[in-house]
DRENTIRO-217628 format. One record per residue (C-alpha): residue in one letter; chain; x, y, z. Coordinates in Angstrom, 3 decimals, padded with zeros to 6 digits. Layout:
BEGIN
residuo / cadena / xx / yy / zz
A / A / X / Y / Z
...
% end
This chain:
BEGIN
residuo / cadena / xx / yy / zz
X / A / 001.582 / -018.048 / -017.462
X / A / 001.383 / -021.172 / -015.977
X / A / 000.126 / -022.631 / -012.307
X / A / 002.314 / -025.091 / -010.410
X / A / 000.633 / -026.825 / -007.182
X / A / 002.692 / -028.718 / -004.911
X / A / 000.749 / -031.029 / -002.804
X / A / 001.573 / -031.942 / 000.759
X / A / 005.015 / -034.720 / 000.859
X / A / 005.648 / -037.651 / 001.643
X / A / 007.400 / -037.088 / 004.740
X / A / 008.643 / -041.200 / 004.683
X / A / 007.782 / -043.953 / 007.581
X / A / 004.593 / -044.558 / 007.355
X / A / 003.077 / -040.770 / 007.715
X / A / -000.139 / -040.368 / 006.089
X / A / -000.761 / -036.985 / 007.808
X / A / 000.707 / -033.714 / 009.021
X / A / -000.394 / -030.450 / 010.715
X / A / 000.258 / -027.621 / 008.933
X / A / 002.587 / -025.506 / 011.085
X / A / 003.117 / -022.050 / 010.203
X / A / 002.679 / -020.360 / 006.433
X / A / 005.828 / -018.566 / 005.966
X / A / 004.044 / -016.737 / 002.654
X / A / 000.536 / -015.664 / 002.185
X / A / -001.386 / -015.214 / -001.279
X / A / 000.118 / -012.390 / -003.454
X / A / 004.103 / -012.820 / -002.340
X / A / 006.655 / -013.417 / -004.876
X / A / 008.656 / -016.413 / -004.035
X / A / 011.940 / -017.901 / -005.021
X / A / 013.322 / -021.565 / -005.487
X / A / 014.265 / -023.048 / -002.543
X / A / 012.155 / -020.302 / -000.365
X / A / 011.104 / -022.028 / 002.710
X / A / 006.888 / -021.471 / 002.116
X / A / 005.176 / -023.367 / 005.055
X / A / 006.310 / -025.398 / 008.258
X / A / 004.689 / -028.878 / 009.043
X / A / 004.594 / -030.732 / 012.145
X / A / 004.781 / -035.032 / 012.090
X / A / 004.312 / -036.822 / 015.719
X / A / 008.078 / -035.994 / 016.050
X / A / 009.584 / -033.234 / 014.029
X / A / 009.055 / -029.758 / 012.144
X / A / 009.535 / -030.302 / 008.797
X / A / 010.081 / -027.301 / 006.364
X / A / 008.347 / -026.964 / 002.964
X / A / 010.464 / -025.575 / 000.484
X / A / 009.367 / -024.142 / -003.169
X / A / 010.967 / -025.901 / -005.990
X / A / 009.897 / -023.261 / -008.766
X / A / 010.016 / -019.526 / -008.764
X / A / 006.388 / -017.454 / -009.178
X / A / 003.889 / -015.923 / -007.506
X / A / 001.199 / -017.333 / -004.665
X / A / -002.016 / -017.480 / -005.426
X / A / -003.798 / -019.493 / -003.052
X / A / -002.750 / -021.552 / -000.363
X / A / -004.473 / -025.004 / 000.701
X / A / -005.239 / -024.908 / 004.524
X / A / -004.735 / -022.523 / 007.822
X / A / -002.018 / -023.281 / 010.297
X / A / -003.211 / -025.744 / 013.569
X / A / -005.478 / -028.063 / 010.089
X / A / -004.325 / -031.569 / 009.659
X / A / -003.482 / -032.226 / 005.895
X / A / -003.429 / -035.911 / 004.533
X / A / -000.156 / -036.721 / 002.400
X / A / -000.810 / -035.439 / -001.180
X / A / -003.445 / -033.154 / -000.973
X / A / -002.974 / -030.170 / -001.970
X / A / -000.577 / -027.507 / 000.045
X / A / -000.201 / -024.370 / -002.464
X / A / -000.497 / -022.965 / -006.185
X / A / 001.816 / -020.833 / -007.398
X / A / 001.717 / -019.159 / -010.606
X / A / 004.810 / -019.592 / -012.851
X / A / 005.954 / -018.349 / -016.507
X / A / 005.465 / -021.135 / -019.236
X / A / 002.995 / -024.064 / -018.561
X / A / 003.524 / -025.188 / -014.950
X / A / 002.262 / -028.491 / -013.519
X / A / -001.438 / -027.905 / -013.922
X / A / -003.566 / -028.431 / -017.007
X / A / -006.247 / -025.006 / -017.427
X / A / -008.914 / -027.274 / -016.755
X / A / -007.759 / -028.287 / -013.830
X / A / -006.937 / -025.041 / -012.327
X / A / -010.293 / -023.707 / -011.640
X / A / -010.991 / -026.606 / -009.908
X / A / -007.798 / -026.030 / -007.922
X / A / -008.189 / -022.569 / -006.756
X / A / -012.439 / -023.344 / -006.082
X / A / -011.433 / -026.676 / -003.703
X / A / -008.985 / -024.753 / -001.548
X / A / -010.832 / -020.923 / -001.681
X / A / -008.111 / -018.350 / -001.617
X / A / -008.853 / -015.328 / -000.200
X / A / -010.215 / -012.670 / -002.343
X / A / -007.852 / -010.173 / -004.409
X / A / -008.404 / -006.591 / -004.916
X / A / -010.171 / -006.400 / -008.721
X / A / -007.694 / -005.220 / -011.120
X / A / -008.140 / -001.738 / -012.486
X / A / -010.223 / -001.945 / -016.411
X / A / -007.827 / -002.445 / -018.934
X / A / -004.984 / -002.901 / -016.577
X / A / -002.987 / -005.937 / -017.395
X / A / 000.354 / -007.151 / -015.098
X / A / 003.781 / -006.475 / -016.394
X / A / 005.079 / -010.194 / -016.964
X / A / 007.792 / -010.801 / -014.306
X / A / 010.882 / -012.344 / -015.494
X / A / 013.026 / -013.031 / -012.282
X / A / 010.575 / -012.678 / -009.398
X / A / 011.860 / -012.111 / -005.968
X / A / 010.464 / -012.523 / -002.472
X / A / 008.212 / -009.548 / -001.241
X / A / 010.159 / -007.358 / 000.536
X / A / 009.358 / -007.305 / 004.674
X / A / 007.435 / -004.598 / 005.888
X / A / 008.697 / -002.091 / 008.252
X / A / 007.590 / -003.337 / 012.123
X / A / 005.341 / -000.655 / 012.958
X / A / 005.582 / 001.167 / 016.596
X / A / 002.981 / -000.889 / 018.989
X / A / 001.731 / -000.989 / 022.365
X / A / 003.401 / -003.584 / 025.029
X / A / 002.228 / -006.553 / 024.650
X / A / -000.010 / -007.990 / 028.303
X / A / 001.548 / -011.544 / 028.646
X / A / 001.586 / -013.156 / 032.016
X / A / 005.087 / -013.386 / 033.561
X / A / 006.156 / -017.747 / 032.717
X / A / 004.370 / -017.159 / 029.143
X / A / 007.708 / -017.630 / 026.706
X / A / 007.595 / -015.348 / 023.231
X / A / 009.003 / -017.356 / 020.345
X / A / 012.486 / -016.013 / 019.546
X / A / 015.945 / -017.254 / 018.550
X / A / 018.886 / -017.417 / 021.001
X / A / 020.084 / -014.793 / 019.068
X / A / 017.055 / -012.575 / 019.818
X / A / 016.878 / -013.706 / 023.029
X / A / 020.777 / -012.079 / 023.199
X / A / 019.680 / -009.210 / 021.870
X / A / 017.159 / -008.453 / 024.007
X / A / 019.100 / -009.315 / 026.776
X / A / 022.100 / -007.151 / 025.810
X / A / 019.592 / -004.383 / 025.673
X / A / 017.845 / -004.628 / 028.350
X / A / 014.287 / -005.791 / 027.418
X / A / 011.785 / -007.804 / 028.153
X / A / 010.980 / -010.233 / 025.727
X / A / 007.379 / -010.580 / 026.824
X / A / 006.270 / -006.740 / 026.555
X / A / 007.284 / -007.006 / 022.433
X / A / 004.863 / -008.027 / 019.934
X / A / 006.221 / -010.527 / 017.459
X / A / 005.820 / -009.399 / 013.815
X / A / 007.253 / -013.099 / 012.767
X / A / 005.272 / -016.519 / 012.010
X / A / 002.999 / -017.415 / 015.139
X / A / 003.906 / -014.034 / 016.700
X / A / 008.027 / -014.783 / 016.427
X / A / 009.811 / -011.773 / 017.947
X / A / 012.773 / -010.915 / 015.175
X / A / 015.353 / -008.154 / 015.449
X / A / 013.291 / -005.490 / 013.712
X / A / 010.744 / -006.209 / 016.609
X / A / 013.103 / -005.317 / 019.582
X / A / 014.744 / -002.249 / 016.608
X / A / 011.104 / -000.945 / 016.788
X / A / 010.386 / -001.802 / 020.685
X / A / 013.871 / 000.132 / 021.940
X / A / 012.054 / 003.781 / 018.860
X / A / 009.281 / 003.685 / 021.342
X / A / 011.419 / 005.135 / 024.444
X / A / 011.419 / 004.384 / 028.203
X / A / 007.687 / 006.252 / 028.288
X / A / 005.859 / 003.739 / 025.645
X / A / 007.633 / 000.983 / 027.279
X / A / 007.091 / 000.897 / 030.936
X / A / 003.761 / -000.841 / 030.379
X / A / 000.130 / 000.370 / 031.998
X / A / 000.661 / 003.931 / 034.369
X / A / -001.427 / 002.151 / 037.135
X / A / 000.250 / -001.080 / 038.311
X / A / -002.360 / -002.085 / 040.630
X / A / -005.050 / -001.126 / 037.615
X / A / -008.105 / -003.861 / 037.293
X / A / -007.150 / -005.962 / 033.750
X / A / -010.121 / -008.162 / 032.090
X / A / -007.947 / -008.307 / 028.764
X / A / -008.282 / -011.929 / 027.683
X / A / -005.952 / -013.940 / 024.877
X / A / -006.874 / -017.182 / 022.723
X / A / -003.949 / -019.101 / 022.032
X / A / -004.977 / -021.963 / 019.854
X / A / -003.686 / -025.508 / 020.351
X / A / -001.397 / -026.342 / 017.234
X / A / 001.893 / -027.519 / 016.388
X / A / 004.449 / -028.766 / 018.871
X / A / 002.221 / -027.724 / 021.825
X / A / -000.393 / -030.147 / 020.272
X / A / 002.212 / -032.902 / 019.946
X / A / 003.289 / -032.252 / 023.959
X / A / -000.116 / -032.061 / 024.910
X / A / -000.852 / -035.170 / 023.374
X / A / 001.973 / -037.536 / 024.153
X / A / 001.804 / -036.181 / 028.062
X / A / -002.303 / -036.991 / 028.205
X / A / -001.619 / -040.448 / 026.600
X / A / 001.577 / -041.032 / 028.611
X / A / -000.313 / -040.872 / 031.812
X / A / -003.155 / -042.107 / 031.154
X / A / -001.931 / -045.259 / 029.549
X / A / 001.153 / -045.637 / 032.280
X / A / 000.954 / -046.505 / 035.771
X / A / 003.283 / -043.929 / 037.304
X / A / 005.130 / -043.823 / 040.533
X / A / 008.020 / -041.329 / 041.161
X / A / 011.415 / -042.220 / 043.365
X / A / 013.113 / -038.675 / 045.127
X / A / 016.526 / -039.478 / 046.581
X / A / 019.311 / -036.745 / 047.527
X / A / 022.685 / -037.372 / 046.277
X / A / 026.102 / -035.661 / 047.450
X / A / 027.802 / -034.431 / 044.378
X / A / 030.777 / -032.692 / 046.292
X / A / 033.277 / -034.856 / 044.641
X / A / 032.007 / -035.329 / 041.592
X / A / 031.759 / -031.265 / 041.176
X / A / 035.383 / -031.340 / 042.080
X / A / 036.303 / -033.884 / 039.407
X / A / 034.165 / -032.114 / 036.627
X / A / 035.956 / -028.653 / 037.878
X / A / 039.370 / -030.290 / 037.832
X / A / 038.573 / -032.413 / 033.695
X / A / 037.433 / -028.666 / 032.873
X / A / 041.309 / -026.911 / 034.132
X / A / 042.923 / -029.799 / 032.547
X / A / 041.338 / -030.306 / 029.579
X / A / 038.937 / -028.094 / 028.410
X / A / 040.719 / -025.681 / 026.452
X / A / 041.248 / -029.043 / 023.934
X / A / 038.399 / -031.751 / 024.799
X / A / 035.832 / -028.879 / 025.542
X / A / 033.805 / -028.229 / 029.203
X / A / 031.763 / -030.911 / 031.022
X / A / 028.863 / -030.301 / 032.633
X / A / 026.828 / -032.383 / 034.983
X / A / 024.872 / -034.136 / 032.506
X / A / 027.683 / -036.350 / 030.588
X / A / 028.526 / -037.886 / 034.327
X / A / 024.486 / -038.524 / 034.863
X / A / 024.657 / -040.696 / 031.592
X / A / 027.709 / -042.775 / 032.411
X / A / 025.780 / -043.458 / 035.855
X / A / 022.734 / -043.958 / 034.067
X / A / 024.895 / -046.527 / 031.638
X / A / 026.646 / -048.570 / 034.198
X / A / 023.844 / -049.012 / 036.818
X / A / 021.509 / -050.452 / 033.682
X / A / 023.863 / -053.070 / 033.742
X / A / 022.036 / -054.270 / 036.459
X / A / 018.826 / -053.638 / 036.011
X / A / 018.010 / -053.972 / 032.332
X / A / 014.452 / -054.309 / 032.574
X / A / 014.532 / -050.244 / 033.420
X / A / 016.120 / -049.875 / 029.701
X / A / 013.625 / -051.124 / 028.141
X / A / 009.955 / -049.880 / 025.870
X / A / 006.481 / -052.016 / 026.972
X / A / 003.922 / -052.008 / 024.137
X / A / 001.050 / -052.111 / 026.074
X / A / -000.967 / -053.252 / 022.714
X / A / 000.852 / -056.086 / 021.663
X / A / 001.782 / -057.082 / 025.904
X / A / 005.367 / -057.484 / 024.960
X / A / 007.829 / -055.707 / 026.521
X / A / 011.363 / -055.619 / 024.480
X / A / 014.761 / -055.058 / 026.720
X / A / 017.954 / -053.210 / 025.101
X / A / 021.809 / -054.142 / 025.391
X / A / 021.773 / -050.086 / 023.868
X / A / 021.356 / -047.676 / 025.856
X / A / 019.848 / -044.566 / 023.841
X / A / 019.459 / -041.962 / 026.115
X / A / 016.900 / -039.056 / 025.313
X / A / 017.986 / -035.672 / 026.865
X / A / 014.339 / -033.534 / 027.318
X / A / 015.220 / -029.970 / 025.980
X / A / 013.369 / -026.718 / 025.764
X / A / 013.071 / -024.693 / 022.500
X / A / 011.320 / -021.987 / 021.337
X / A / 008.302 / -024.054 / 019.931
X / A / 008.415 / -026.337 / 023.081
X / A / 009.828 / -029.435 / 025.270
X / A / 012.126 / -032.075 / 022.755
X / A / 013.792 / -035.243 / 023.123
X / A / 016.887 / -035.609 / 021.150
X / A / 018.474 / -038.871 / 021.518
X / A / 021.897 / -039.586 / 022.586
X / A / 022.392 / -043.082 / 021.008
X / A / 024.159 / -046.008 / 022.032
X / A / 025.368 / -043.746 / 025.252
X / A / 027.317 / -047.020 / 026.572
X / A / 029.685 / -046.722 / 023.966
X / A / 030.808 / -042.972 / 024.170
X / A / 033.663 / -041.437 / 026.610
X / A / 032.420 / -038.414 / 028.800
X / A / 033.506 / -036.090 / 025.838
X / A / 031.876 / -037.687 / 023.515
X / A / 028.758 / -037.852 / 025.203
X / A / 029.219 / -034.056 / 026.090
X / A / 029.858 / -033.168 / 022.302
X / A / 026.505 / -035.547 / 021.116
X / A / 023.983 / -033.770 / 024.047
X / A / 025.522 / -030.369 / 022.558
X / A / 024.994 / -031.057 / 018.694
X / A / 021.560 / -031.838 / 019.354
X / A / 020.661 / -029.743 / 021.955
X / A / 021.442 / -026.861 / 019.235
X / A / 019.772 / -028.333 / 016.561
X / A / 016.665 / -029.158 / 018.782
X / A / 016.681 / -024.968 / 019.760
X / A / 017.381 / -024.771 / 016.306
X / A / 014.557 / -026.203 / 014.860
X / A / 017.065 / -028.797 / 012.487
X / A / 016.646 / -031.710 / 014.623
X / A / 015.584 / -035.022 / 011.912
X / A / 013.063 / -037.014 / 012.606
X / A / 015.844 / -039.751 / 013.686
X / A / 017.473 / -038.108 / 015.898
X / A / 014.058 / -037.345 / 017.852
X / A / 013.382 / -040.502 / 018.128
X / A / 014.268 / -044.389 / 019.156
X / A / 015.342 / -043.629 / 023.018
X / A / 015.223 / -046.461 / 025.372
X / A / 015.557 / -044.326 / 028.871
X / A / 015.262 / -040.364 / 029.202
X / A / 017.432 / -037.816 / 031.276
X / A / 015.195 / -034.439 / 032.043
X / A / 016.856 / -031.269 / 033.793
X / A / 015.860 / -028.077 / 034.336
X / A / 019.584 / -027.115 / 035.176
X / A / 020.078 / -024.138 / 037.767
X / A / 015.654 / -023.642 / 037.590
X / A / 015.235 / -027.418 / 038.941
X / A / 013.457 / -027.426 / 042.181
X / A / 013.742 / -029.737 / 045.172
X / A / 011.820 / -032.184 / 043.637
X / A / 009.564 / -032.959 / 040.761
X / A / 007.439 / -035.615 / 039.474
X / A / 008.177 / -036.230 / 035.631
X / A / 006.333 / -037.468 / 032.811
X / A / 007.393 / -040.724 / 031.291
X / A / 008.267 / -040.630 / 027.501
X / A / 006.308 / -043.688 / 026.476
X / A / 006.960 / -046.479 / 025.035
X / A / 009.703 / -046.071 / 027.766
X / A / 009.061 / -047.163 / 031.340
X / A / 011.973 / -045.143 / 033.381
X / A / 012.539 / -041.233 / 033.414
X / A / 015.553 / -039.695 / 035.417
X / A / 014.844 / -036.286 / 036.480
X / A / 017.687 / -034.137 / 038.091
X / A / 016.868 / -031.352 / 040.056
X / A / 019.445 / -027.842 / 041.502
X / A / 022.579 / -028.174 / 043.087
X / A / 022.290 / -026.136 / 046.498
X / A / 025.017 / -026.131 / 049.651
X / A / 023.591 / -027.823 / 052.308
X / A / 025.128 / -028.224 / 056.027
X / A / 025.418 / -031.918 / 056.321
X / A / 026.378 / -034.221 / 059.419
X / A / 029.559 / -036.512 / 058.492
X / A / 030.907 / -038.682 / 060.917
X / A / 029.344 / -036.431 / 064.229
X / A / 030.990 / -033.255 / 062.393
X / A / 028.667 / -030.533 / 060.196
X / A / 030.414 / -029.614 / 057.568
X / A / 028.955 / -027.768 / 053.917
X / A / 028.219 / -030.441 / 050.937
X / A / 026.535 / -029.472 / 047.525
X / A / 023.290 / -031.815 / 047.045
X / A / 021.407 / -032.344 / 044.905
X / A / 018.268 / -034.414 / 044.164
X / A / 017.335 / -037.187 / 041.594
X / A / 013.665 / -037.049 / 041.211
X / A / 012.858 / -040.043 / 038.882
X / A / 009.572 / -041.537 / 037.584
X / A / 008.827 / -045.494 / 036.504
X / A / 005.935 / -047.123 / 034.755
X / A / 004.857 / -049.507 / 037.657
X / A / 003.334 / -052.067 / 034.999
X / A / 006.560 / -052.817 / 034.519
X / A / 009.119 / -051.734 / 036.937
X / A / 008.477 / -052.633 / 040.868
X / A / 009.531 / -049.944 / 043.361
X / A / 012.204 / -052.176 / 044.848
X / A / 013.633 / -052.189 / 041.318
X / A / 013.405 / -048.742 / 040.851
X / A / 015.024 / -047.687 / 044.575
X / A / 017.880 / -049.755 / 043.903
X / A / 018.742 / -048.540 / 040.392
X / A / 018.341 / -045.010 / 041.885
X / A / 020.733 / -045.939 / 044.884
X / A / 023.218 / -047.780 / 042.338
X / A / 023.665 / -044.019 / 040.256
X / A / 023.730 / -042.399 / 043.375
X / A / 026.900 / -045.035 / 044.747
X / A / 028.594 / -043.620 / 041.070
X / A / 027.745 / -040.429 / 041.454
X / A / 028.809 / -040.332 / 044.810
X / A / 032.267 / -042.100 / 044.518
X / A / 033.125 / -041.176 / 040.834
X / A / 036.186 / -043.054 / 040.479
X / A / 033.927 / -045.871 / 040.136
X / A / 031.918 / -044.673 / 036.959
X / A / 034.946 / -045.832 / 035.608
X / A / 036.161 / -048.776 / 037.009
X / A / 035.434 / -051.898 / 034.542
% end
């Protein structure tokens, strides 16, 4: 028996570290090629880890939330013939990264050799208590859990996650529903005092938000722009595209018409499409318009990036914001496509507010954020009469952008949004 280490990638561009994610194995499990063993986090994108040899783990080189330079070393794994590492060497290996301790093998006893090793079989999720999380804290889950538990009627925060960093899988909710009505209605006593206290560390994509939204404003001089836009007409429009052609081109929503605005009003004001380097004091305007859409997964806020937006139909765009807007949720989102926008779009769709003050994604200096549609009564022409508004609550790096600037590049998308024949007049 050999020992094969694989040290921490290359990930490309530059990277010279990572975080270490999640461990997807721990020391003991049998593991397969291609068997996804750890996930890593760069300033953009979750990478996966995957093991090129089959064998057995037997120590692993850091604990999730640690930040791991480029080549050292990530896990060992011990493998039939010679593997990668000389004897010598080995000790060295498994003393440098100190793998837990394993049970002391019986006297005599000696391990069957394995020819074809396979990945550990998964536990059975035992019963457990509800878990106490506070109402707006989101579980990790898939969509498809998510579905699940909505199908069946549960709670997602009241099951404990049995997955990496707490994930809630099927076998959770399978195990939550055993319990019964009795197990799950949570603590007898609603009113009941609760000093129960959770530490949730810091790591991963939450580190990367929390990072990029400290620097963003403290290095930018933010201002925010609220302005309430009619968008009777152009709900009728994207209601009448849908009856005519969505069986075949597919369903619009709101957020293909914000871009074209978005795309046509830059015309006018292209120093709002633009990144500022604050370091270097240069600030670089682009004829592209890459537009990053701000969505919500399951490991936190991303920014896929719709690019060159100015050249796509409002099917096309809707088709781009969908493909990565599923591999965002997804977790598949590359590195690319998470990066390189020149203005971002944020929504919180039907959960949007009345208004809201958003973060800029730096190097950019212009956010558009796009708050609920509501019926409003509204006073046209000395008559009251019921109009669906809706309001565009949009921040600006003042360094860069003066609030004149930014008014009239809000009123310009509201003029489109508001006549929408003329998003597409050339």
């Amino acid at each position: 028996m050999g020992t094969h280490v694989i040290k921490m990638p290359d990930i490309g561009e530059g990277i010279a570290e990572v975080e270490l994610s999640v461990w997807h194995v721990k020391v003991g499990d049998l593991v397969v090629e291609d068997q996804v063993l750890a996930d890593v986090m760069t300033d953009k994108a979750m990478v996966d880890i995957p093991s090129p040899v089959h064998g057995k783990v037997i120590s692993l080189g850091g604990e999730p939330g640690e930040v791991m330079a480029v080549g050292s070393i990530l896990i060992s794994i011990e493998v039939e013939g010679a593997g990668n590492t000389k004897e010598s060497a080995l000790s060295a290996v498994v003393e440098d990264v100190a793998p837990a301790p394993a049970p002391a093998p019986k006297a005599e006893a000696r391990p069957a050799p394995v020819a074809e090793p396979k990945p550990a079989a998964k536990p059975a999720v035992a019963a457990q208590a509800p878990v106490a999380r506070e109402v707006d804290d989101r579980p990790l889950a898939s969509p498809a859990v998510r579905k699940h538990a909505l199908d069946a009627g549960i709670q997602l925060r009241l099951v404990q996650g049995s997955g990496p960093a707490g994930r809630i899988l099927h076998e959770d909710l399978d195990a939550y529903l055993l319990q019964g009505p009795a197990k799950n209605s949570g603590a007898s006593n609603p009113y009941a005092e609760r000093n129960d206290e959770q530490q949730i560390p810091v790591i991963g994509m939450r580190r990367k938000i929390a990072q990029r939204m400290q620097d963003a404003t403290r290095r930018a001089a933010h201002f925010s722009y609220v302005e309430e836009i009619d968008v009777t007409a152009l709900d009728e429009l994207r209601v009448h595209l849908n009856e005519k052609h969505g069986a075949t081109r597919g369903k619009l929503t709101l957020l293909p018409f914000l871009v074209r605005a978005m795309v046509v009003a830059l015309r006018d004001f292209p120093q709002i499409n633009a990144r500022y380097d604050d370091e270097a004091q240069v600030i670089t305007r682009l004829g592209a318009v890459h537009v990053g859409v701000a969505t919500q997964s399951d490991v936190g806020l991303m920014v896929p990036v719709v690019r060159h937006a100015e050249a796509r139909n409002l099917w096309g765009t809707a088709q781009e914001i969908n493909r990565l807007a599923n591999a965002a949720r997804n977790g598949k989102a590359s590195r690319d496509e998470l990066s390189g926008s020149s203005i971002t779009l944020t929504s919180l769709g039907a959960l949007g507010g009345i208004v809201s003050t958003p973060v800029l994604n730096l190097p950019e200096v212009a956010i558009v954020g796009v708050n609920r549609i509501v019926e409003r009564p509204m006073v046209i022409k000395g008559q009251i009469v019921i109009r669906k508004m809706m309001n565009l609550s949009s921040s600006f790096d003042h360094r860069v952008v003066d609030g004149m600037d930014a008014a009239q590049f809000i009123q310009a998308i509201r003029g489109l949004l508001e006549q929408p024949a003329s998003l597409f007049l050339e």
